[in-house]
N, CA, C and O atoms as a CHARMM CRD file, in Angstrom:
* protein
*
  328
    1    1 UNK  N    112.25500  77.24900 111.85700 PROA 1      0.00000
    2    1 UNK  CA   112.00700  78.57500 112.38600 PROA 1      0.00000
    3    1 UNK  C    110.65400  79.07100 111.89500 PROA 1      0.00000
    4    1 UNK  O    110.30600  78.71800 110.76800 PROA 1      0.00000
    5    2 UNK  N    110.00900  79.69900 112.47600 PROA 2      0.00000
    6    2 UNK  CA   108.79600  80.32400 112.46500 PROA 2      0.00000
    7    2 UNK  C    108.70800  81.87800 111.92800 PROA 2      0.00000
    8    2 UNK  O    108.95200  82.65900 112.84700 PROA 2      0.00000
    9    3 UNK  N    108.46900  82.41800 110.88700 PROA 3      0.00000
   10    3 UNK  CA   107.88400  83.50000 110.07400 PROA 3      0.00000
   11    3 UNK  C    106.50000  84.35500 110.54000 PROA 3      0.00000
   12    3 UNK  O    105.45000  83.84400 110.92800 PROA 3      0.00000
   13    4 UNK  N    106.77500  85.73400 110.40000 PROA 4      0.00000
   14    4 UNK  CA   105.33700  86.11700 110.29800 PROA 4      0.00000
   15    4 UNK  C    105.24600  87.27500 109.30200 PROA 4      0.00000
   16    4 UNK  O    106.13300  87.90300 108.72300 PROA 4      0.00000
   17    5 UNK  N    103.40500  87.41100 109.26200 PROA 5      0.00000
   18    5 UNK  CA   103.40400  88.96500 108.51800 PROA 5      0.00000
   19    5 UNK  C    102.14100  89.08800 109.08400 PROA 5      0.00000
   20    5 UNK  O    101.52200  88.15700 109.60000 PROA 5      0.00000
   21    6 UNK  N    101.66200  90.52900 108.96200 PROA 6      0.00000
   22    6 UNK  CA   100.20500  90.39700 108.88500 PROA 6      0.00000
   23    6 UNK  C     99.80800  91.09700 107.82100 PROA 6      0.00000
   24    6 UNK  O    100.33400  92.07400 107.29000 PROA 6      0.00000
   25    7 UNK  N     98.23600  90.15500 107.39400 PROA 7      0.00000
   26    7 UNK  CA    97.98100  90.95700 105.89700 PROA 7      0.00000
   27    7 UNK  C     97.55200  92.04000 106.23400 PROA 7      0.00000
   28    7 UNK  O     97.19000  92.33600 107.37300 PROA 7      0.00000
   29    8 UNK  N     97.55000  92.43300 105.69700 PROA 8      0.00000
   30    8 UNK  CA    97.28400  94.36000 106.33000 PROA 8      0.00000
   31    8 UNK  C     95.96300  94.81500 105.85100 PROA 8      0.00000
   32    8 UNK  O     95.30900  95.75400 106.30400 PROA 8      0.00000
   33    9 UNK  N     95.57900  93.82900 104.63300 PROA 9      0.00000
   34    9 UNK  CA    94.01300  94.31300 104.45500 PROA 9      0.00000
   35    9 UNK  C     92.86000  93.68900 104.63500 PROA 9      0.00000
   36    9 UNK  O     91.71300  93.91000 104.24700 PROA 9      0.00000
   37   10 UNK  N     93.57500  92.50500 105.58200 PROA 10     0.00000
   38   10 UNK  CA    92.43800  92.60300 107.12600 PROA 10     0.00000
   39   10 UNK  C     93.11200  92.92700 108.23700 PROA 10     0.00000
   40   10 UNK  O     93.38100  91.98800 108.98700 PROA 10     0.00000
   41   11 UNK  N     93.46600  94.02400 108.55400 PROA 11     0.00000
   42   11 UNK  CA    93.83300  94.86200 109.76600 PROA 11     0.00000
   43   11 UNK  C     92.72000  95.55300 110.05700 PROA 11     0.00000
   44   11 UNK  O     92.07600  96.23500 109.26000 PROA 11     0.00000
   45   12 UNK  N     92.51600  95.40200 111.06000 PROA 12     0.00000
   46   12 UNK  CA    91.48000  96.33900 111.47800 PROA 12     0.00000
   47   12 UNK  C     91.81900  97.22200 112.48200 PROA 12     0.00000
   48   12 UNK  O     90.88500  97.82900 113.00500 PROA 12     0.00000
   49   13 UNK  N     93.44200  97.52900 113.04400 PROA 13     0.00000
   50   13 UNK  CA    93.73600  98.38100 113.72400 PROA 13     0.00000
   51   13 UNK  C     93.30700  97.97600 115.30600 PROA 13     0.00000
   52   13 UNK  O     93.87800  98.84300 115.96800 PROA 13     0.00000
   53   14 UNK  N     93.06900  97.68400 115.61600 PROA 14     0.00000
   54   14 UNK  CA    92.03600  97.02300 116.80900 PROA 14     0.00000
   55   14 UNK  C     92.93900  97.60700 118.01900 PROA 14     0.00000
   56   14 UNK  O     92.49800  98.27200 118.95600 PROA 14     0.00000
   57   15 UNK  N     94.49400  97.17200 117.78900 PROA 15     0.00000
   58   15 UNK  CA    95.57900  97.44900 118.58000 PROA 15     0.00000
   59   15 UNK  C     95.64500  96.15400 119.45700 PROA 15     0.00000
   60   15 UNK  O     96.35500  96.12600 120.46200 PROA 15     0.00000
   61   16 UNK  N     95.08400  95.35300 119.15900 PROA 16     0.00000
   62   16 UNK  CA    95.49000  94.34700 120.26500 PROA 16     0.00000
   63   16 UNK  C     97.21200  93.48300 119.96300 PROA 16     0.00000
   64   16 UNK  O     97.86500  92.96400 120.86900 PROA 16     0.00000
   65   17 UNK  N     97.51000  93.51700 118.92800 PROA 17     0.00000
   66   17 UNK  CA    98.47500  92.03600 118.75600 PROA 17     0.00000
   67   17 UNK  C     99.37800  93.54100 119.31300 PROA 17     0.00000
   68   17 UNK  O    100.27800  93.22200 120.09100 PROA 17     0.00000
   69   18 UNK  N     99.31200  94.78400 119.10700 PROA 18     0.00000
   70   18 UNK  CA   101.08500  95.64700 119.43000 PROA 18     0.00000
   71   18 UNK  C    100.92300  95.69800 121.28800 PROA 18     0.00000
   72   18 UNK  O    101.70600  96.12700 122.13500 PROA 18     0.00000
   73   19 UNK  N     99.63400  95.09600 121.41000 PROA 19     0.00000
   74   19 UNK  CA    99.23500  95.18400 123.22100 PROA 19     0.00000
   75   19 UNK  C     99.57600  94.09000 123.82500 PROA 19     0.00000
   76   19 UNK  O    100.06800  94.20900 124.94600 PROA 19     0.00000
   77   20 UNK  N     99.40700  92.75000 123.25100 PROA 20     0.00000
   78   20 UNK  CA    99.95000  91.79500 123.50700 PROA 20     0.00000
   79   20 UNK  C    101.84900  91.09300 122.76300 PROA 20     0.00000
   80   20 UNK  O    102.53700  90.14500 123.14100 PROA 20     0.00000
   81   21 UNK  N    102.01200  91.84900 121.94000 PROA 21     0.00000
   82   21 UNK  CA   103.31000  91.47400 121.58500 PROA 21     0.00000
   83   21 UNK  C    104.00200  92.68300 120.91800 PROA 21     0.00000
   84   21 UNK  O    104.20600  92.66000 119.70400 PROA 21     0.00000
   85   22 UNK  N    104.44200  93.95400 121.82900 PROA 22     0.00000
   86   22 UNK  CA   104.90700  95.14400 121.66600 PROA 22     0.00000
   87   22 UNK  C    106.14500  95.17100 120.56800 PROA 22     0.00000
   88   22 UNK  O    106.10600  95.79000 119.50500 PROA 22     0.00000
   89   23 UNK  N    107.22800  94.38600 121.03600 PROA 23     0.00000
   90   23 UNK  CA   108.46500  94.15600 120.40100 PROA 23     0.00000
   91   23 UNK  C    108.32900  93.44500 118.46400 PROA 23     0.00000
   92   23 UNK  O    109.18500  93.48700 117.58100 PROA 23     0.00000
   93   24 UNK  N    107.19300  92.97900 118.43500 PROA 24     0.00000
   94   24 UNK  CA   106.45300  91.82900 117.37900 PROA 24     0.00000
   95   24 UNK  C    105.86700  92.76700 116.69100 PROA 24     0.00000
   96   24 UNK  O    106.04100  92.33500 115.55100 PROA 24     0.00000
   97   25 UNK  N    105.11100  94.06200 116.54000 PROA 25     0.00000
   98   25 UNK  CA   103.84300  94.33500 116.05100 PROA 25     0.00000
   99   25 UNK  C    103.96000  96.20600 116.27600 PROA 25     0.00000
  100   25 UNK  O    104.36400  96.87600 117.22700 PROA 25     0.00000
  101   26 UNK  N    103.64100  96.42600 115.50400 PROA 26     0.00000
  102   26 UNK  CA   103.67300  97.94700 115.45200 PROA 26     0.00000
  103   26 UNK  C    102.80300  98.63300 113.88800 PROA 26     0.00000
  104   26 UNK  O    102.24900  97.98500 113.00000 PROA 26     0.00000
  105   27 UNK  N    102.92400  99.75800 113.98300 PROA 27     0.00000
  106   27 UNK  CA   101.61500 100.58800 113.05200 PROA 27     0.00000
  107   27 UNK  C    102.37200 101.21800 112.77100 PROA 27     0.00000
  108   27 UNK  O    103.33500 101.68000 113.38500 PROA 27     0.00000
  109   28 UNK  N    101.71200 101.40600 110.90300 PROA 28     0.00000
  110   28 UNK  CA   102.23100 102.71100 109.96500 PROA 28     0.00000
  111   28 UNK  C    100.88200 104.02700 110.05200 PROA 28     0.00000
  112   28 UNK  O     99.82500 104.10500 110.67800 PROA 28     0.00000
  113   29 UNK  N    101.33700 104.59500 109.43000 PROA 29     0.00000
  114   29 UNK  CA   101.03300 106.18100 109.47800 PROA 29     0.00000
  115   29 UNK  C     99.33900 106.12400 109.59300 PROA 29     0.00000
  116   29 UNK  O     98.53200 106.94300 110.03200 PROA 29     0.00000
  117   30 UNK  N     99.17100 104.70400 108.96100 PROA 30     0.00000
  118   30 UNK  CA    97.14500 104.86400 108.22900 PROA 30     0.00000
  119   30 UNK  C     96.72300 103.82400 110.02200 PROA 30     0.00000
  120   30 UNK  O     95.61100 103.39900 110.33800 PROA 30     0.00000
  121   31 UNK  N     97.91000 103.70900 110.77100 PROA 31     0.00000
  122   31 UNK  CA    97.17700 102.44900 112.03300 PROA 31     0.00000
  123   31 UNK  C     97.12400 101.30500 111.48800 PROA 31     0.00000
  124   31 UNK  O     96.54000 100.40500 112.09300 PROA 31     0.00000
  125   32 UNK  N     97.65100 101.08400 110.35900 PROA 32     0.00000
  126   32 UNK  CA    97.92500  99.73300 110.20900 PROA 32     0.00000
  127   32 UNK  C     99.20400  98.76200 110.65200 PROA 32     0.00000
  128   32 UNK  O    100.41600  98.95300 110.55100 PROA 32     0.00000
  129   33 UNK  N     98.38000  97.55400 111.22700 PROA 33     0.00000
  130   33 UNK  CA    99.36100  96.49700 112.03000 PROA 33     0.00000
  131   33 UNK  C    100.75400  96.00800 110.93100 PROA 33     0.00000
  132   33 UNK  O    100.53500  96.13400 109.72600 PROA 33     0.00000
  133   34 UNK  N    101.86100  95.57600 111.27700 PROA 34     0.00000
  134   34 UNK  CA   102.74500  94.93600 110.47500 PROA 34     0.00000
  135   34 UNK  C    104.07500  94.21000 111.69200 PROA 34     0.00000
  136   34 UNK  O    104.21900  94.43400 112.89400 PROA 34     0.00000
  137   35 UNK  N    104.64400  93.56100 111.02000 PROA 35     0.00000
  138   35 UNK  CA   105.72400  92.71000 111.72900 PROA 35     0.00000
  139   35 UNK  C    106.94200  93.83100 111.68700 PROA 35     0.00000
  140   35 UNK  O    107.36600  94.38500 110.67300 PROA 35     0.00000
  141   36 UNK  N    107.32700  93.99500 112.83500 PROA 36     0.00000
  142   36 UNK  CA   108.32600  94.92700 113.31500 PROA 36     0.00000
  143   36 UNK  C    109.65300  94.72800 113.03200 PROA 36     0.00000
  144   36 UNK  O    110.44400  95.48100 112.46400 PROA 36     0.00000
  145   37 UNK  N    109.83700  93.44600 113.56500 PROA 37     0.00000
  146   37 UNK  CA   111.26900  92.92400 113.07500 PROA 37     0.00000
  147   37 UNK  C    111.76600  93.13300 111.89500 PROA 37     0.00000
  148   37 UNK  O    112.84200  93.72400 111.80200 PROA 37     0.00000
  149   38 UNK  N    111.13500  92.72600 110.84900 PROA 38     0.00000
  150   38 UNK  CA   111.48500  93.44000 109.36500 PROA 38     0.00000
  151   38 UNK  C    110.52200  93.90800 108.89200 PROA 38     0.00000
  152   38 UNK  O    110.04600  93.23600 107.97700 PROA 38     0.00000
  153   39 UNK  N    109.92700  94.96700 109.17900 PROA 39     0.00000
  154   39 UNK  CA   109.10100  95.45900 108.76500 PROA 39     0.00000
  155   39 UNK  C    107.83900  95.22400 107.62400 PROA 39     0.00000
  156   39 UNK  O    107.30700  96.03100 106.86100 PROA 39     0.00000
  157   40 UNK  N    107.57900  93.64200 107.86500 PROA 40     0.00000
  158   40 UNK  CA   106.28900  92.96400 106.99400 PROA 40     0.00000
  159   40 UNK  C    106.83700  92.24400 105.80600 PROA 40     0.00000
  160   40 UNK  O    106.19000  91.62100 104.96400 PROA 40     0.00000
  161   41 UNK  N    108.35200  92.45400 105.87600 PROA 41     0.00000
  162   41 UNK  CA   108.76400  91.34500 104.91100 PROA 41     0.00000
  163   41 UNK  C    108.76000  90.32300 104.69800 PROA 41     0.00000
  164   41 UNK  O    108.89500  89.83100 103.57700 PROA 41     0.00000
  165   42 UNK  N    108.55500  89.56300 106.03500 PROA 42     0.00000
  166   42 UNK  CA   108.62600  87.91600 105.93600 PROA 42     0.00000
  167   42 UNK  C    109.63900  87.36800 105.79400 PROA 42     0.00000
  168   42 UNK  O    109.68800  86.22900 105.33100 PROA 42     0.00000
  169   43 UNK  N    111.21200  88.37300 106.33700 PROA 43     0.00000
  170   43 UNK  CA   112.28300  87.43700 106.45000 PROA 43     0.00000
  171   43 UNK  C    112.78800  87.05800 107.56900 PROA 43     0.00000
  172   43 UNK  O    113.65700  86.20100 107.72700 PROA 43     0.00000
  173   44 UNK  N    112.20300  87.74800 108.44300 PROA 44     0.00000
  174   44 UNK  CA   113.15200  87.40200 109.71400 PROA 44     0.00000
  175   44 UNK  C    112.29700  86.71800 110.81700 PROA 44     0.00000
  176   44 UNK  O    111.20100  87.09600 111.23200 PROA 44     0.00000
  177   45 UNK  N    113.17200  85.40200 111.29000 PROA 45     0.00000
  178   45 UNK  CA   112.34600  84.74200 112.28300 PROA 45     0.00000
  179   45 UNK  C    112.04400  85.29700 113.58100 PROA 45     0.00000
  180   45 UNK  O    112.80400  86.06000 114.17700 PROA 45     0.00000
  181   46 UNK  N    110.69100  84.82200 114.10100 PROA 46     0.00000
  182   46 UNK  CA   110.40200  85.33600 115.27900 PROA 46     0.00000
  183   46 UNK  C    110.82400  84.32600 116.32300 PROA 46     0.00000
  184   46 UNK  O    110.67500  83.11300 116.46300 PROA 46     0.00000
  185   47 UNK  N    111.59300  85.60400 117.21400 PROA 47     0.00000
  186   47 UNK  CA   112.69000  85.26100 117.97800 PROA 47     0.00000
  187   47 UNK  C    112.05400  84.33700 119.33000 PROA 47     0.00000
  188   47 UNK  O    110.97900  84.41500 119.92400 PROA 47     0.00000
  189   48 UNK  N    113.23300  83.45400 119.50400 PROA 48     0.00000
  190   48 UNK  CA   112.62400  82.37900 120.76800 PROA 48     0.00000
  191   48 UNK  C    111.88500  83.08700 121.84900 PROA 48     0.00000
  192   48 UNK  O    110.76700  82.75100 122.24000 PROA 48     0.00000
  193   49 UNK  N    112.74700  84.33200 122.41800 PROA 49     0.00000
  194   49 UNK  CA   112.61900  85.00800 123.61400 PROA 49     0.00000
  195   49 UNK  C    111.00000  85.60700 123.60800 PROA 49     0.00000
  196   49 UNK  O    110.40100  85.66700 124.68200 PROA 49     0.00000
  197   50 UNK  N    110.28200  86.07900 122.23500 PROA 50     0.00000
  198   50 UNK  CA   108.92700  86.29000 121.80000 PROA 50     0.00000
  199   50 UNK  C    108.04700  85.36500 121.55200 PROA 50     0.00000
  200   50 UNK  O    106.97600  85.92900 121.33100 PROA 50     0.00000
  201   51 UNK  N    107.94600  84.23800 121.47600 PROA 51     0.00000
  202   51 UNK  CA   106.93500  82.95200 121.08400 PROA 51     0.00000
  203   51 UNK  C    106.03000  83.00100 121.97300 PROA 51     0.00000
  204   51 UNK  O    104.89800  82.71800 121.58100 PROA 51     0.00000
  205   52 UNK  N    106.18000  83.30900 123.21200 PROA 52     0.00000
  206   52 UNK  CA   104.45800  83.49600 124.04200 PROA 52     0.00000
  207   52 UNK  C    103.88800  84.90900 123.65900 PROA 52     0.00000
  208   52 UNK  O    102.68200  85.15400 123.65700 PROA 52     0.00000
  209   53 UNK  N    104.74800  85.70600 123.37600 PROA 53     0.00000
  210   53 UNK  CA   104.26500  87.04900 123.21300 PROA 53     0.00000
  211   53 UNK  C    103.32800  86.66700 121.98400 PROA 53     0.00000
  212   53 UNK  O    102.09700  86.66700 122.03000 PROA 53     0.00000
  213   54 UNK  N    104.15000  86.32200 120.81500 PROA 54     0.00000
  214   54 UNK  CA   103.33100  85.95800 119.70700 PROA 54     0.00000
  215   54 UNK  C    102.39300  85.33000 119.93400 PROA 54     0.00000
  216   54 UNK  O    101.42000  86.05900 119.74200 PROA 54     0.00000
  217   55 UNK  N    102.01900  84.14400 120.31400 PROA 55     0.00000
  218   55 UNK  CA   101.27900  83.28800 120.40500 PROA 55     0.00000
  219   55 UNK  C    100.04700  83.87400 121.31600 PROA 55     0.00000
  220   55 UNK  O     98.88200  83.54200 121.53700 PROA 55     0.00000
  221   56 UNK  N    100.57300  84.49900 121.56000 PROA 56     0.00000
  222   56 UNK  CA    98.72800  85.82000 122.37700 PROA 56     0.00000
  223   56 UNK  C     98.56500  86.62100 120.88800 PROA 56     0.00000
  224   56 UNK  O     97.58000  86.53400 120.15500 PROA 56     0.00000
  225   57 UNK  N     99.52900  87.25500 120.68600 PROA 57     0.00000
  226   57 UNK  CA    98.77000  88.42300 119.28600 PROA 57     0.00000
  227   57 UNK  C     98.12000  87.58300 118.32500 PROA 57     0.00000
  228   57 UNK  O     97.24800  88.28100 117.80900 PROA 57     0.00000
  229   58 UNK  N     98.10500  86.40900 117.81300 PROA 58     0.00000
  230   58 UNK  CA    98.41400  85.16100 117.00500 PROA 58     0.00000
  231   58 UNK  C     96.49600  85.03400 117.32000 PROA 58     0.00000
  232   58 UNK  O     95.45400  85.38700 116.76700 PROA 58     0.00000
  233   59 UNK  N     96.88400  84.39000 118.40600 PROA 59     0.00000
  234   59 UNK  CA    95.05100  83.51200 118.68500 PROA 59     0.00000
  235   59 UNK  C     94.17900  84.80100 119.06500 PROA 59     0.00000
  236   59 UNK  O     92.95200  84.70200 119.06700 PROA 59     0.00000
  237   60 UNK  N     94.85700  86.10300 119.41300 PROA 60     0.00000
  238   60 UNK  CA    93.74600  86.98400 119.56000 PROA 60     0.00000
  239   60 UNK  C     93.14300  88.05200 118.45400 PROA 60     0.00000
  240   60 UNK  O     92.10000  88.70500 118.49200 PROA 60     0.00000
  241   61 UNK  N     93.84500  88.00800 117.77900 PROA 61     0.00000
  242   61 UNK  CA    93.58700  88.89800 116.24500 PROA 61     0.00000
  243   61 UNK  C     92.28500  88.55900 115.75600 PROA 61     0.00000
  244   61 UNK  O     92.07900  87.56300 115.06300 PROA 61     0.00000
  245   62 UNK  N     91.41200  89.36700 116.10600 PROA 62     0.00000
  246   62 UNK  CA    89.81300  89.04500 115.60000 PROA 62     0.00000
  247   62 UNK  C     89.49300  88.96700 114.17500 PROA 62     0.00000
  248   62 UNK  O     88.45900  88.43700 113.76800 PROA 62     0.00000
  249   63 UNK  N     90.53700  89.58700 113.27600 PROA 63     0.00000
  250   63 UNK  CA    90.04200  89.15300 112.01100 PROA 63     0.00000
  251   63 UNK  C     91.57000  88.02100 110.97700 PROA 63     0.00000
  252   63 UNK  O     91.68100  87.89800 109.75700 PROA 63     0.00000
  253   64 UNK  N     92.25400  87.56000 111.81800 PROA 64     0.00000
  254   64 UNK  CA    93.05800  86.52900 111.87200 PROA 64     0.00000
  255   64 UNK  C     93.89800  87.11900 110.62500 PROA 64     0.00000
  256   64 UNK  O     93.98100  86.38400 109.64100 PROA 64     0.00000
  257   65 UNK  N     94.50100  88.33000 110.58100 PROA 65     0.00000
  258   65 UNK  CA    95.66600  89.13900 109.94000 PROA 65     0.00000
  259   65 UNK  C     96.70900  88.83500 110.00400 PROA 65     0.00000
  260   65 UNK  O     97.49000  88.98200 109.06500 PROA 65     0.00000
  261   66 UNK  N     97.04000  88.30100 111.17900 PROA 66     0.00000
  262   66 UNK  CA    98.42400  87.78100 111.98500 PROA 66     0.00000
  263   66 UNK  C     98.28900  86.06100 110.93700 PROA 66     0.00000
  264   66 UNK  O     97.38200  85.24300 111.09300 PROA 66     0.00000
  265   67 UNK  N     99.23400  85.94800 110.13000 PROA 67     0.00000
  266   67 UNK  CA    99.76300  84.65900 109.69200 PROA 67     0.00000
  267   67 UNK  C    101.43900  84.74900 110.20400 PROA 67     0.00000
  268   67 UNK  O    102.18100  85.67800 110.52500 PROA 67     0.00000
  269   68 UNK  N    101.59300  83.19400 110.08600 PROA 68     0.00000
  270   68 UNK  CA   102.60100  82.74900 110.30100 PROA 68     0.00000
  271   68 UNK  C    103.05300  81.33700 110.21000 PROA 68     0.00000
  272   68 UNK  O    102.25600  80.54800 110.71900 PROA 68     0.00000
  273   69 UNK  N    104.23600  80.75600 109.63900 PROA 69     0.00000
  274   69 UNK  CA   104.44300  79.49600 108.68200 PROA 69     0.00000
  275   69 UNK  C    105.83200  79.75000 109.27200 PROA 69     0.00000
  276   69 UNK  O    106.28400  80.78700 109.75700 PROA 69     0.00000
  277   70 UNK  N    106.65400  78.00700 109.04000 PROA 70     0.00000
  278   70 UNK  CA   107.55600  77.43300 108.94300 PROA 70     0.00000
  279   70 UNK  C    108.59200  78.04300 108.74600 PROA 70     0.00000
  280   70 UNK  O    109.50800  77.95400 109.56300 PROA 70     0.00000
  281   71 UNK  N    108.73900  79.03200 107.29300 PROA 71     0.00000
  282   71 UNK  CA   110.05300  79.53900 106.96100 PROA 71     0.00000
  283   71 UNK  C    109.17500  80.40800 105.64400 PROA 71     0.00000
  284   71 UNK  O    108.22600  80.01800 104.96400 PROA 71     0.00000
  285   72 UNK  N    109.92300  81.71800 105.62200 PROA 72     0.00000
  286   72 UNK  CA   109.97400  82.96300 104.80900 PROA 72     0.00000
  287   72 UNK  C    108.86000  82.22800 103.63400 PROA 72     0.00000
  288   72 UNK  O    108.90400  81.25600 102.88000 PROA 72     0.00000
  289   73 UNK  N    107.81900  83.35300 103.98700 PROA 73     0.00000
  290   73 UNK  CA   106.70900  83.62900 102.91600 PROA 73     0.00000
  291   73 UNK  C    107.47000  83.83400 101.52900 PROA 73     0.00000
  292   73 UNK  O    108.54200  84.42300 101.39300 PROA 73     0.00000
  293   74 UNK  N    106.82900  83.32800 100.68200 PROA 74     0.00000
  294   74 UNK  CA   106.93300  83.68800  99.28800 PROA 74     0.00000
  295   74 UNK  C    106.30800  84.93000  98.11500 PROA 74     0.00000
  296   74 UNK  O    105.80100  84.85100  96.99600 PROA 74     0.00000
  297   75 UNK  N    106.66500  86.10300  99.07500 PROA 75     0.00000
  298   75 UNK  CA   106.33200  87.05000  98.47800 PROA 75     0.00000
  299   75 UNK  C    107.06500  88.03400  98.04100 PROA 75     0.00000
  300   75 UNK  O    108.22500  87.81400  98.39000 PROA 75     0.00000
  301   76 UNK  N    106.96900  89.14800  97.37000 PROA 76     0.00000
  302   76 UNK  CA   107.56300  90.39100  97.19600 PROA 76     0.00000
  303   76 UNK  C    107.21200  91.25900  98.03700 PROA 76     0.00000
  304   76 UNK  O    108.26600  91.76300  98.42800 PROA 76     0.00000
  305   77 UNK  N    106.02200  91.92800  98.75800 PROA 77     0.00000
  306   77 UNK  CA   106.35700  92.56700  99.53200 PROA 77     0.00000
  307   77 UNK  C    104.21200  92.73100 100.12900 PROA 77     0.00000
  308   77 UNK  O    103.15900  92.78200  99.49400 PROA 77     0.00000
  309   78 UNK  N    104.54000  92.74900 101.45300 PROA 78     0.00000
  310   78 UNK  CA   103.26100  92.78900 102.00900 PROA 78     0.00000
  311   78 UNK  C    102.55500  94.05300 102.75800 PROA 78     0.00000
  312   78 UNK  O    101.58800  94.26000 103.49100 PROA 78     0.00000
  313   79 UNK  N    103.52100  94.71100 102.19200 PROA 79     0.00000
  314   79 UNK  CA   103.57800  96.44600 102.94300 PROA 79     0.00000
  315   79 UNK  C    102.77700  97.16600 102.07900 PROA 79     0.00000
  316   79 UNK  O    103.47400  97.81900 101.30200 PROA 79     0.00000
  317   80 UNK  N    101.66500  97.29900 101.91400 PROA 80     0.00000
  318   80 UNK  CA   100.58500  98.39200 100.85100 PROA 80     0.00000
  319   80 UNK  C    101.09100  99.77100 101.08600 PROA 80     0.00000
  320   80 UNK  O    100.51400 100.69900 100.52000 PROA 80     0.00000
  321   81 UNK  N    102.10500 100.00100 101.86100 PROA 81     0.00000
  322   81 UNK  CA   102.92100 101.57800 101.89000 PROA 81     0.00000
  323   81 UNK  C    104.30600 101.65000 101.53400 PROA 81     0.00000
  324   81 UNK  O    104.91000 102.72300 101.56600 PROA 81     0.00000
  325   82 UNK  N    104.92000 100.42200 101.14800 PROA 82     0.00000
  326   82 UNK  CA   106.43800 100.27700 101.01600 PROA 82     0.00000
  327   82 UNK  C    106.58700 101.00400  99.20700 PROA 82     0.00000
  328   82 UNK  O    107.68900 101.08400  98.66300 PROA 82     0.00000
């Protein structure tokens, strides 16, 4: 299964990945991008029915914020507002 997050401090707000993958991608209070599904945690896989959606926010993210790997990042938390 496939994971995402985006680092948030290269977000540049741009709005493209919540334009190309609405359900995937959404903004906190400052316009910063994060993974919707769990809110930038990195636990929950991105769902079959979304993989083209992703895969546009993914290759179009101009400052390449949007990561994504195999299975759940190894972090505590990627939310600079949590």
């Amino acid at each position: 299964m496939d994971y995402s997050r985006v680092q948030q401090e290269n977000c540049i707000a741009c709005g493209l990945c919540q334009l190309k993958a609405p359900h995937l991608f959404d903004y906190d209070a400052e316009g910063i991008a994060y993974f919707k599904p769990d809110h930038n945690q990195s636990v929950t896989p991105i769902p079959d029915s979304e993989r083209t959606a992703f895969k546009a926010a993914y290759q179009q993210c101009p400052t390449h914020a949007i990561q994504h790997q195999k299975g759940p990042f190894q972090i505590c938390n990627t939310n600079k507002n949590a």
